[in-house]
C-alpha positions as CSV (number, residue, x, y, z in Angstrom):
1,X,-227.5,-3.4,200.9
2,X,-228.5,0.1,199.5
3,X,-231.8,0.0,201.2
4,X,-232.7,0.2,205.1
5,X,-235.8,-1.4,206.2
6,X,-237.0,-0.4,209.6
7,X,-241.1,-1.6,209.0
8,X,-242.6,1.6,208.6
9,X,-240.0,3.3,206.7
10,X,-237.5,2.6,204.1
11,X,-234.4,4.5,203.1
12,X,-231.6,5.0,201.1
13,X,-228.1,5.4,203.7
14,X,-225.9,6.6,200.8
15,X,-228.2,9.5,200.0
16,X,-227.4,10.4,204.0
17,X,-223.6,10.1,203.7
18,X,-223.5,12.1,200.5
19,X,-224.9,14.9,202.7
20,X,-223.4,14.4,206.0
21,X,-219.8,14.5,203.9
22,X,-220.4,17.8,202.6
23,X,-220.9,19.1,206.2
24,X,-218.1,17.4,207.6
25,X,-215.7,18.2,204.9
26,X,-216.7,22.1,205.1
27,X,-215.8,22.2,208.9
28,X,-212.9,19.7,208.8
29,X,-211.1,21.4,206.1
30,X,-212.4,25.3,207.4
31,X,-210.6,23.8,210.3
32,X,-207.7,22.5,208.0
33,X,-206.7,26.3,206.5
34,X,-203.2,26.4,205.2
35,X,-202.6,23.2,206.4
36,X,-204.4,21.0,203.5
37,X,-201.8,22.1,201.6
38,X,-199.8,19.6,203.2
39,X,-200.1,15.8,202.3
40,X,-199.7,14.2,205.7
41,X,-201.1,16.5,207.9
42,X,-203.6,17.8,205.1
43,X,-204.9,16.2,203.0
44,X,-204.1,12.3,203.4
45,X,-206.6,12.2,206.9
46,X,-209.4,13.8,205.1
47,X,-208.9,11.4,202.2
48,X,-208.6,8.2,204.7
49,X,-212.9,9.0,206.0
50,X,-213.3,9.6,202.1
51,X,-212.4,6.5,201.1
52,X,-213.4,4.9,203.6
53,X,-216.9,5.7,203.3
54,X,-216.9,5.1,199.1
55,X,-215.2,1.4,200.6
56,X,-218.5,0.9,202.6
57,X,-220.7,2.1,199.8
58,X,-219.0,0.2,196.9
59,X,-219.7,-3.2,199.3
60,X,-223.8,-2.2,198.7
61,X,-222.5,-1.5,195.5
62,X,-223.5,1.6,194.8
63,X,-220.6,2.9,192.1
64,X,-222.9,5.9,191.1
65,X,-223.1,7.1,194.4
66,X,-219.3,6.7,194.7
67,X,-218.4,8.7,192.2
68,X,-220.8,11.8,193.2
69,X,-219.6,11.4,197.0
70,X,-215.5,11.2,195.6
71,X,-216.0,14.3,192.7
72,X,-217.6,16.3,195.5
73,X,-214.6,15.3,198.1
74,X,-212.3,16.6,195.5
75,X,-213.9,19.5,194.5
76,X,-214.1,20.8,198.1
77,X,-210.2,19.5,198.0
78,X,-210.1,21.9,195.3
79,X,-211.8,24.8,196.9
80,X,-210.0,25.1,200.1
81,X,-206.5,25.5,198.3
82,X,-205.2,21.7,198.4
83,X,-202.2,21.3,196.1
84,X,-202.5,20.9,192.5
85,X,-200.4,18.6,192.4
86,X,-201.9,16.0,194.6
87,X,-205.3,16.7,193.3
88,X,-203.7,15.7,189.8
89,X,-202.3,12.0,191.3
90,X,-205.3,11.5,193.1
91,X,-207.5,12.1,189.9
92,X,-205.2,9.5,187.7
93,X,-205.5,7.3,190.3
94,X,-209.1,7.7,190.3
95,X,-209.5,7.1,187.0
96,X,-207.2,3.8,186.8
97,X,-209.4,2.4,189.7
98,X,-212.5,3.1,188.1
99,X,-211.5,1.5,184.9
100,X,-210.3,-1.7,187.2
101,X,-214.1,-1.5,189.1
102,X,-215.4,-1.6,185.6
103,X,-213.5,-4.4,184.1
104,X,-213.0,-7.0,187.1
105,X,-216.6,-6.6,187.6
106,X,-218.9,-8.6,185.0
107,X,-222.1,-6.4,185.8
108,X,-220.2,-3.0,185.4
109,X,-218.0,-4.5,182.1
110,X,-221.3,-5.5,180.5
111,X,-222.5,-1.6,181.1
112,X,-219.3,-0.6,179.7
113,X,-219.7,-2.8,176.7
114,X,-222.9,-1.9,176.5
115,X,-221.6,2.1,176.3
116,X,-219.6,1.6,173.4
117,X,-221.8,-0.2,171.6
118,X,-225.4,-0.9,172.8
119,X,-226.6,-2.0,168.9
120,X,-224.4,-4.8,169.4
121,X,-226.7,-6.4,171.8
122,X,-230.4,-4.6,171.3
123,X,-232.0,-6.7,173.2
124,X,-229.7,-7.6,175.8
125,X,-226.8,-5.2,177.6
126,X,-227.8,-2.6,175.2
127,X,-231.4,-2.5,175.5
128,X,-231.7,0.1,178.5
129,X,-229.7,2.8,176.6
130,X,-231.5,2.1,173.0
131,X,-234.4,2.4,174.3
132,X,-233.8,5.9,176.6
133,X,-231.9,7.3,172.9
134,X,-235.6,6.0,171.2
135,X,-237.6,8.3,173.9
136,X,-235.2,11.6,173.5
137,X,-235.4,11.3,169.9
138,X,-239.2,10.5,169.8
139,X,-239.7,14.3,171.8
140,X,-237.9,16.0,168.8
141,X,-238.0,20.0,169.4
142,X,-241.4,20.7,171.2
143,X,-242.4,16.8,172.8
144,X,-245.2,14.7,172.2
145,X,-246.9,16.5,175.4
146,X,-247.5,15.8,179.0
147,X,-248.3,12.3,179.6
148,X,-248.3,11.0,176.3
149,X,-245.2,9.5,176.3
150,X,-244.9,5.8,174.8
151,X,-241.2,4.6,176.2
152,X,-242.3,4.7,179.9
153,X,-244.7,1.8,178.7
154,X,-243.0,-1.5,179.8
155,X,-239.9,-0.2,177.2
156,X,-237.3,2.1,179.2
157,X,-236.5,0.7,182.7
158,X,-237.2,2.6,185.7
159,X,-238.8,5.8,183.9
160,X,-240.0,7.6,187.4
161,X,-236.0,7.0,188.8
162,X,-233.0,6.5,186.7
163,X,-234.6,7.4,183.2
164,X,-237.3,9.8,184.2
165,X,-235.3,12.5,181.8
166,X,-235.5,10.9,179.1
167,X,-239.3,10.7,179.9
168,X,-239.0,14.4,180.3
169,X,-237.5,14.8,176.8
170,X,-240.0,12.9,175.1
171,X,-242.6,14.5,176.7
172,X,-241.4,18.4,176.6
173,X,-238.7,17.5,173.4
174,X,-235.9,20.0,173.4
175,X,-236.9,22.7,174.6
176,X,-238.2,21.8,177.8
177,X,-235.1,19.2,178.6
178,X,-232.6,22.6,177.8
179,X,-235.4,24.8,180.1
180,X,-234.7,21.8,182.8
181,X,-230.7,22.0,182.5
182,X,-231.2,26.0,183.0
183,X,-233.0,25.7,185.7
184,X,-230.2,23.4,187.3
185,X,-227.4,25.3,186.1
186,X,-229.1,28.9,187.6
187,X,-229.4,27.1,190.7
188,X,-226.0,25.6,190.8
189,X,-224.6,29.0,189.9
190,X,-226.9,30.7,192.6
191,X,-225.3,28.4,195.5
192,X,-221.8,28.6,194.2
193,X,-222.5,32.8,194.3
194,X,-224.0,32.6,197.9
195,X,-220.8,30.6,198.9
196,X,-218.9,33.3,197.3
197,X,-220.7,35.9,199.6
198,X,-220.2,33.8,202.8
199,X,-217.5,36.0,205.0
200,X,-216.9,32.9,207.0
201,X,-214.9,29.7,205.2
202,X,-217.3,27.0,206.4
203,X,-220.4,28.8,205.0
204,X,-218.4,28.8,201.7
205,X,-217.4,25.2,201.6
206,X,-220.3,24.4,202.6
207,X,-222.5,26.1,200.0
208,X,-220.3,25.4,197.4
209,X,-220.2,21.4,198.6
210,X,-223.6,21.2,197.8
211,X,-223.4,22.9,194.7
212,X,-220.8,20.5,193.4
213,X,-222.8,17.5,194.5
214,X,-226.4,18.8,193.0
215,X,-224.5,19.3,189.8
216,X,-222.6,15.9,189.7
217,X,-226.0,14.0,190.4
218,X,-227.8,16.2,187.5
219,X,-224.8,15.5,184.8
220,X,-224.3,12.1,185.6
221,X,-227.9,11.0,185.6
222,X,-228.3,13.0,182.2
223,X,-225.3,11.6,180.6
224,X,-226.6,7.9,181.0
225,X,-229.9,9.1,179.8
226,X,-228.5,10.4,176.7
227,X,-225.7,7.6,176.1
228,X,-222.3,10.1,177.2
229,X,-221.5,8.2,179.9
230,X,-222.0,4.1,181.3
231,X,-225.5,3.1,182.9
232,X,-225.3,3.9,186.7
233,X,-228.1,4.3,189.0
234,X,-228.4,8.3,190.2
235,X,-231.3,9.9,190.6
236,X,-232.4,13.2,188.9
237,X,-232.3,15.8,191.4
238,X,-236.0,17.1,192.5
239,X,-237.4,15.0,189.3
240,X,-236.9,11.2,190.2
241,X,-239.2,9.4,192.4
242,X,-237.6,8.6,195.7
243,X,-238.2,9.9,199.4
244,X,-234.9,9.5,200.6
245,X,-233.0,11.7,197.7
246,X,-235.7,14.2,197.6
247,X,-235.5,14.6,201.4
248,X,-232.0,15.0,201.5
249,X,-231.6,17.4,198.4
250,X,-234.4,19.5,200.1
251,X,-232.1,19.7,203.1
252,X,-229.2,20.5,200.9
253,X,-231.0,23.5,199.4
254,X,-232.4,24.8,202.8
255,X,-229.1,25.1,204.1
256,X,-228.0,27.0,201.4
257,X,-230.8,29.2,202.2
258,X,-230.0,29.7,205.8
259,X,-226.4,30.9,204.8
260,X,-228.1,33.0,202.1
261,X,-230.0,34.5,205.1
262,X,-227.1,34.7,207.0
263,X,-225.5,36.4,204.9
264,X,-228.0,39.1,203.9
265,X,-228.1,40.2,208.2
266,X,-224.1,40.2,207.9
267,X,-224.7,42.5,205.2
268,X,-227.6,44.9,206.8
269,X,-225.4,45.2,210.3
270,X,-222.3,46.4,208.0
């Protein structure tokens, strides 16, 4: 179930857990120092709520949301000095389990097939994808303008949610989808910098979990849009319709403000 209906509200609990990891992680392994270096004492616990959580989310199924929740686990893995080495196994492994997702599952092995070759099947498994590649190729270098696109016309699915960029690059064309990607990469690159500023190890983790997890969502929804990696359902950060993701992503960013803050007064009484 990747919707929770209370009557006079609906929301998405995945979009919750993404964010509630990030700020577990950052104290857990601030908490952790030296010690994630370690397998058993380090890093396996921290792993164990990982997966368990992505277990929980891939019974909704939600595998987009998996893989955004796991890349950001490993990233802060990453960040806080766990071993090379285990990061390495645990990324093989990662990858052989996603490829067993994919094929055991008809669903996910017609998105696969659908990847590799969506001409094969136009108007079946490869409609989706042929049709997003028809509305970034129709915006060319400067769009068709605002509001006159033609694919979000009964012809791509979900163009306010999962496909609204390649709305966006009809509309705007090239230049406006690579002034989008800017924007997201200076803001990325501003949170990973005010991490780097934090003088305490949470507020680094912290900022820099966010980060990772603002830029996973972006890339991943991007590459289904323009056909570089399988259909999954992620939202576009701050572009895609959806309460519950924009709520939460608003959050994310506010936090990274307050350390910002933070850090400016730690600076000033210096």
């Amino acid at each position: 179930m990747r919707w929770i209906d209370l009557g006079f509200v609906q929301f998405q609990p995945s979009e919750f857990v993404k964010f509630a990891l990030v700020v577990y992680l950052a104290s857990a392994l601030s908490n952790k120092g030296e010690k994630i270096k370690e397998l058993y004492r380090g890093l396996a616990p921290l792993l164990g709520v990982v997966l368990a959580v992505c277990f929980l989310i891939m019974k909704q199924p939600d595998l987009g949301s998996v893989l955004v929740i796991y890349g950001t686990a490993l990233a802060m893995f990453f960040l806080s000095g766990a071993s090379l080495i285990h990061l390495g196994v645990l990324a093989a492994l990662s990858v052989a389990a996603i490829l067993f997702l994919s094929v055991f599952q008809p669903y996910r092995m017609a998105r696969l097939l659908a990847f590799l070759n969506p001409w094969s099947d136009p108007k079946g498994i490869g409609y989706h994808i042929i049709q997003s590649l028809i509305a970034v190729g129709s915006g060319g270098i400067f769009g068709m303008g605002i509001g006159l696109s033609r694919q979000k016309f009964f012809y791509i699915p979900q163009p306010h949610t999962d496909f609204i960029f390649a709305v966006v690059c009809e509309e705007i064309g090239l230049i406006g989808a690579c002034v989008l990607i800017a924007a997201f990469l200076f803001l990325v690159s501003r949170c990973f910098r005010i991490g780097a500023q934090c003088s305490d190890r949470y507020g680094y983790l912290l900022a820099c979990g966010f980060a990772v997890s603002l830029c996973l969502q972006a890339a991943i929804n991007m590459g289904v849009v323009t056909g570089l990696v399988p259909t999954t359902g992620i939202p576009l950060p701050f572009i895609s319709y959806g309460g519950t993701s924009l709520v939460l992503t608003l959050f994310s960013v506010g936090v990274v403000m307050n350390i910002s803050s933070r850090n400016a007064r730690d600076r000033a009484q210096r």
